[in-house]
C-alpha positions in Angstrom: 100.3 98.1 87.3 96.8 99.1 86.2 94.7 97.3 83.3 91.8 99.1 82.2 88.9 96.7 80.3 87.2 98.4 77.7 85.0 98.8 74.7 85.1 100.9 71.6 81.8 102.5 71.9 82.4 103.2 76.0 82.3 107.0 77.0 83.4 106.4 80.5 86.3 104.0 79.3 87.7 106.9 77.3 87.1 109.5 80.0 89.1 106.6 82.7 91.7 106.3 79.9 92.1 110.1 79.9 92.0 111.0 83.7 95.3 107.9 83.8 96.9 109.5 80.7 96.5 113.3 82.6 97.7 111.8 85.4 100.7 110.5 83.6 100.0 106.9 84.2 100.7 103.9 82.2 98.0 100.8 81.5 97.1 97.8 79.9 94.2 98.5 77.8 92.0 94.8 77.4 89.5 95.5 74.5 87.0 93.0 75.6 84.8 93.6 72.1 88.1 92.7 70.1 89.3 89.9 72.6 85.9 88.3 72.3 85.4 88.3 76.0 81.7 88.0 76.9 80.3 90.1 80.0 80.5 86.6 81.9 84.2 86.2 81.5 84.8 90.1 82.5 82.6 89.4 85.8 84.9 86.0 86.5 88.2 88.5 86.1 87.5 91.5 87.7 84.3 91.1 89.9 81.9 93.7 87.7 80.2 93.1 84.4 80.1 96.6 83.0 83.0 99.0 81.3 85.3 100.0 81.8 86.6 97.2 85.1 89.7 99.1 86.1 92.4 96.3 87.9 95.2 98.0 89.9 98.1 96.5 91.4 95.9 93.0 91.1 92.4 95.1 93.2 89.7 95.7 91.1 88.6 99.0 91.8 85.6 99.0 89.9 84.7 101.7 86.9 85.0 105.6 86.3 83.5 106.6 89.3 85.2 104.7 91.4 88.8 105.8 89.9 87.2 109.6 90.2 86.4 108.9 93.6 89.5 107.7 94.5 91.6 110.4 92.8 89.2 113.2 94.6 90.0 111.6 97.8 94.0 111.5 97.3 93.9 107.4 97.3 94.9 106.6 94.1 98.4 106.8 94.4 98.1 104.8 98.0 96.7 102.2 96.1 99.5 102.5 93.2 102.1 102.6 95.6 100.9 99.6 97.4 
């Protein structure tokens, strides 16, 4: 399961949502801007302040570079299947 926290006005939140989408993977998009979520709560759930946080399988990953990083390196689907 992957949820992806975003905002409307985030470049690399749509770029992470269209990597998962090219990739043919399903999330959970958390629009912290229309949930009300302050920056605060984001940090409490998912360990980083900034957008897009990007949970999968219950680790928090981090943002878009990280989910690049893990894609270039052939460990995103480890960590899907795990």
């Amino acid at each position: 399961m992957i949820k992806i926290y975003t905002t409307n006005w985030c470049p690399s939140c749509n770029m992470a949502k269209t990597l998962l989408v090219e990739k043919g993977l399903s999330f959970e998009e958390i629009n912290i801007e229309e949930k009300n979520m302050s920056r605060n709560e984001l940090k409490k759930l998912t360990g980083g302040s900034t957008v897009p946080q990007i949970i999968i399988n219950n680790n928090s990953i981090g943002g878009f570079d990280s989910l690049v990083r893990l894609n270039t390196m052939g460990k995103l689907e480890e960590l899907l299947d795990s």
